[in-house]
N, C-alpha and C positions, 0 to 999 in steps of 0.2 A: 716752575722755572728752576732749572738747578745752579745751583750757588756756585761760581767758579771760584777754587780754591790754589794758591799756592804755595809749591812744601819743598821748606831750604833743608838739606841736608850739611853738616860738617860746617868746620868753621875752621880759623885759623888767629894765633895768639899775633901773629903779625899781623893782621888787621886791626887790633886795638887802636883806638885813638885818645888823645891827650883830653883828658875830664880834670882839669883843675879843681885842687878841694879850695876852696874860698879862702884865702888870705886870713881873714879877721878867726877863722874857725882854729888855725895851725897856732900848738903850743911852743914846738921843739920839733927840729929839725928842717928837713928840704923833701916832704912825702912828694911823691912824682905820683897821681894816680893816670888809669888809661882803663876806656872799659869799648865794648862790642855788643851793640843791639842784637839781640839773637831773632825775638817776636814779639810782636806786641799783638794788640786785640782790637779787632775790626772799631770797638767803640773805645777805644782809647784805655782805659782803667785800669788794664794791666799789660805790663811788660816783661823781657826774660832779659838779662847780660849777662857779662863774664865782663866782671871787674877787677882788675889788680893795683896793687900798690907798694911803693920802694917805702922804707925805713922812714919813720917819722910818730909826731905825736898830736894828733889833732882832737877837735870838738866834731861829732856828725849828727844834724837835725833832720828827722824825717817827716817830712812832709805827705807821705803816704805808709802803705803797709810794706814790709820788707821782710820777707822771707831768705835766707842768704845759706847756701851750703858753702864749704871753705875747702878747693880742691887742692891747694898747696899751700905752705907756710900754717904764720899764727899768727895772732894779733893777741893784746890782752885789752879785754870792753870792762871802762870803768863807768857805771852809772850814776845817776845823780844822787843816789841814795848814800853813794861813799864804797859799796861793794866792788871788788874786780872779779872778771872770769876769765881763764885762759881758756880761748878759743883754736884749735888744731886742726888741721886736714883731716875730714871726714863729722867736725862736728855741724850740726845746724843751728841759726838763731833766726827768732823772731822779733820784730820790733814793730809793734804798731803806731800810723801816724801819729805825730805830737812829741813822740820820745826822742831821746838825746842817747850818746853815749860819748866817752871820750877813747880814744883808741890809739894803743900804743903798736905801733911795729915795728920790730925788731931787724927785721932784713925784709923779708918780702912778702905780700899775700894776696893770693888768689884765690876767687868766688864765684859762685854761680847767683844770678840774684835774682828772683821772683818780688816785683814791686808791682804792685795794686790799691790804686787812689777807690777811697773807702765810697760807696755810693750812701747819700744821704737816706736816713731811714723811713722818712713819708715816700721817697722814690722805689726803694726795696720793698714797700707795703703795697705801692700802686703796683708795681708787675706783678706781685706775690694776687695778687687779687684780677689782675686783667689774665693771668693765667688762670684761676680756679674759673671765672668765666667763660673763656675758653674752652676746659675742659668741660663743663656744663653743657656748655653747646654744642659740642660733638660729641657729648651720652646723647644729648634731647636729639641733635639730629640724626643719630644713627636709627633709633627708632621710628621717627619720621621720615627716612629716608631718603633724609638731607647729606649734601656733598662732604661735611666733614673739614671745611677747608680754610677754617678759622686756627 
């Protein structure tokens, strides 16, 4: 049976919608963020946006993996270690679940964001393994001249 699939092309900054950053998060100033579902994944775990944000100084907790390229503006991401990095159009960051940053911006910033809730590791062992089965079974059945259809 074939999988019906489908494919959004293009998108528009006027569709963005209001993504409040959490009150108790915000150090300094009036950040206004707004972001846009691009894709997510048939099982949930990962998703695509286009996040922006007006001038402000907040705290950001992730609760999943967050891959994030920066198509306009800069922000500067200060971590918990005490370190800053200035962040500009065209850099990428990663942040895996659990981590914090705090983030200052200046005028304005625009992202693409790759976010991916982490699967638990007895889970990624059990596929990692019902696939090598799998593929067992479609060597053994090829030879036996079985369907293959595992």
């Amino acid at each position: 049976m074939a999988v019906e699939t489908s494919i959004t092309v293009g998108t528009s900054a006027a569709s963005l919608v209001p993504n409040p950053i959490q009150p108790a998060w915000i150090l300094d100033g009036k950040p206004i963020a707004r972001l846009k579902l691009l894709s997510s994944s048939a099982d949930g775990t990962a998703s695509t946006y286009f996040w922006d944000c007006t001038a402000g100084r907040f705290n950001w907790f992730y609760g999943f993996d967050e891959t994030f390229h920066v198509l306009e503006g800069e922000v500067t991401l200060k971590y918990p270690s005490g370190s800053s990095h200035r962040v500009v159009a065209g850099d990428t960051v990663f942040f895996p679940a659990g981590s914090s940053a705090e983030w200052t911006v200046d005028r304005y910033v625009r992202k693409l964001a790759f976010c991916r809730t982490p699967v638990p590791g007895y889970l990624t062992f059990a596929r990692q393994l019902v696939r090598r089965l799998k593929r067992a079974l479609r060597g053994s059945g090829k030879e036996g001249g079985g369907s293959g259809l595992l």
